[in-house]
C-alpha positions as semicolon CSV with decimal commas, in nm:
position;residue;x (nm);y (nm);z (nm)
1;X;-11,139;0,991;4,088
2;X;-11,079;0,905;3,725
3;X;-10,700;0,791;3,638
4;X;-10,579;0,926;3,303
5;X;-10,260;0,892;3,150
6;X;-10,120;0,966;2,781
7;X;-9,950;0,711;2,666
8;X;-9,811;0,666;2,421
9;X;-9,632;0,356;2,181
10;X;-9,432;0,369;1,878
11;X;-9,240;0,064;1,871
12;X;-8,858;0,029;1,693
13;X;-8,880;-0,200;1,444
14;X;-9,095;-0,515;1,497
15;X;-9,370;-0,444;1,774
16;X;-9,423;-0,705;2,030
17;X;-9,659;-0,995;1,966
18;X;-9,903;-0,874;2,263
19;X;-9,936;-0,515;2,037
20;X;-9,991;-0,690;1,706
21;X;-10,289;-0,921;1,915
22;X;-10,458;-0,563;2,028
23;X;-10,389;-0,408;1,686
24;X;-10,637;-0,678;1,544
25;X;-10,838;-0,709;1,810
26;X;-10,889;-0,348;1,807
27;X;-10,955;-0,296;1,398
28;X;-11,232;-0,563;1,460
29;X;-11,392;-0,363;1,756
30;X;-11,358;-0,019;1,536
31;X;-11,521;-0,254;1,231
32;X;-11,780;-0,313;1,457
33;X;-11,798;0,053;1,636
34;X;-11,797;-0,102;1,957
35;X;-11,535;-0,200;2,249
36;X;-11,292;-0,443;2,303
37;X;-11,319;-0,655;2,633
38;X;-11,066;-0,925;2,799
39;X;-11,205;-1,072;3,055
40;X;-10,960;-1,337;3,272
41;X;-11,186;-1,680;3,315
42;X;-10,874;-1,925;3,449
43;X;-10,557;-1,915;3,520
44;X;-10,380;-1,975;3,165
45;X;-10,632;-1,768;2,922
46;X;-10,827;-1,447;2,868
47;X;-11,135;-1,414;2,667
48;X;-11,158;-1,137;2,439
49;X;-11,512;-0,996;2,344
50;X;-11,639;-0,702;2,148
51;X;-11,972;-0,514;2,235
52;X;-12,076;-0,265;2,497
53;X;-12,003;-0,340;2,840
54;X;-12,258;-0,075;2,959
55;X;-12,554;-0,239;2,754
56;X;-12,683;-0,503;3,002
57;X;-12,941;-0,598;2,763
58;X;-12,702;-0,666;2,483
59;X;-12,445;-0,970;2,529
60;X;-12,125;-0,881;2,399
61;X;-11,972;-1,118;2,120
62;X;-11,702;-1,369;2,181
63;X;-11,387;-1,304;1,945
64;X;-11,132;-1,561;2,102
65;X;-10,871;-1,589;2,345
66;X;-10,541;-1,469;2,428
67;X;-10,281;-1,634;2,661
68;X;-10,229;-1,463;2,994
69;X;-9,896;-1,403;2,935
70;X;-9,984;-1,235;2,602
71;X;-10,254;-1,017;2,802
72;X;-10,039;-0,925;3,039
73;X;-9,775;-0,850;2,875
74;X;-10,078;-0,596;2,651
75;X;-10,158;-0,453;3,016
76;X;-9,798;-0,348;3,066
77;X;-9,781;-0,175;2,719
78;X;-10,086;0,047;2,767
79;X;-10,216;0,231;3,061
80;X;-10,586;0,353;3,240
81;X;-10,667;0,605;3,038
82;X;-10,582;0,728;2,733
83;X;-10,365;0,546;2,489
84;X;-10,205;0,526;2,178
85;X;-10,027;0,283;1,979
86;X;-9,869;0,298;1,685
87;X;-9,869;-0,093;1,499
88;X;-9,724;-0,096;1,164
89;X;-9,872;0,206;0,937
90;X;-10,197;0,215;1,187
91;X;-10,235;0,444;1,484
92;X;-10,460;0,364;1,737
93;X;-10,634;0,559;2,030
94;X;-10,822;0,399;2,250
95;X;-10,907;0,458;2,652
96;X;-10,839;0,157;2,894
97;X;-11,036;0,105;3,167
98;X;-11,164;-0,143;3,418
99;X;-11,498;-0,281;3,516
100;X;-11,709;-0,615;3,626
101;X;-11,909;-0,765;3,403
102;X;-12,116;-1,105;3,545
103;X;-11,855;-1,052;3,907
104;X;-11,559;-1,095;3,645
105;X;-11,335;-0,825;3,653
106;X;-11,279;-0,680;3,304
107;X;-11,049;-0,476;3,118
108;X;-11,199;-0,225;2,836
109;X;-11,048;-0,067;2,515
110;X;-11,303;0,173;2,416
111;X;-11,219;0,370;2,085
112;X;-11,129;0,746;2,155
């Protein structure tokens, strides 16, 4: 059963840090015409990567880190699903979902 939702962000006045993070995060993975990945390897940070999750042959590509707070704070802002966010002059739509990747549970932005 797939879980879809439209949501949708259009902050007043100065968006959260958290949505400015995934704004750049996200130009970078639509530079790069792949996905965004965060993927949670300790308690205090989250690892962001850019590639395709569903390519096992390719690895994806380190792009930094984000604190957890900062991630979860960008998991309460967008939903499973389809999204949209609306950071400065930029709109983005992407769909969230979840997978493993190496027994690590991972979150993925994919561009929609």
């Amino acid at each position: 059963m797939a879980i879809t939702s439209d949501a949708t962000y259009r902050p007043q006045g100065q968006p959260p840090e958290s949505l400015r993070a995934l704004a750049g995060y996200l130009e970078l993975s639509l530079d790069k015409g792949k996905c965004l990945v965060m993927m949670r390897h300790g308690a205090d940070v989250c690892s962001v990567y850019v590639g395709d999750p569903s390519d096992e042959e390719t690895q994806l590509t380190a792009h930094g880190t984000l604190a957890t707070a900062v991630a979860d704070e960008i998991l309460e802002y967008t939903h499973p699903g389809t999204n949209q966010i609306t950071v400065g002059d930029e709109t983005y739509r992407f769909f969230r979902s979840f997978t493993h990747i190496d027994n690590v549970g991972a979150v993925v932005f994919a561009p929609a």
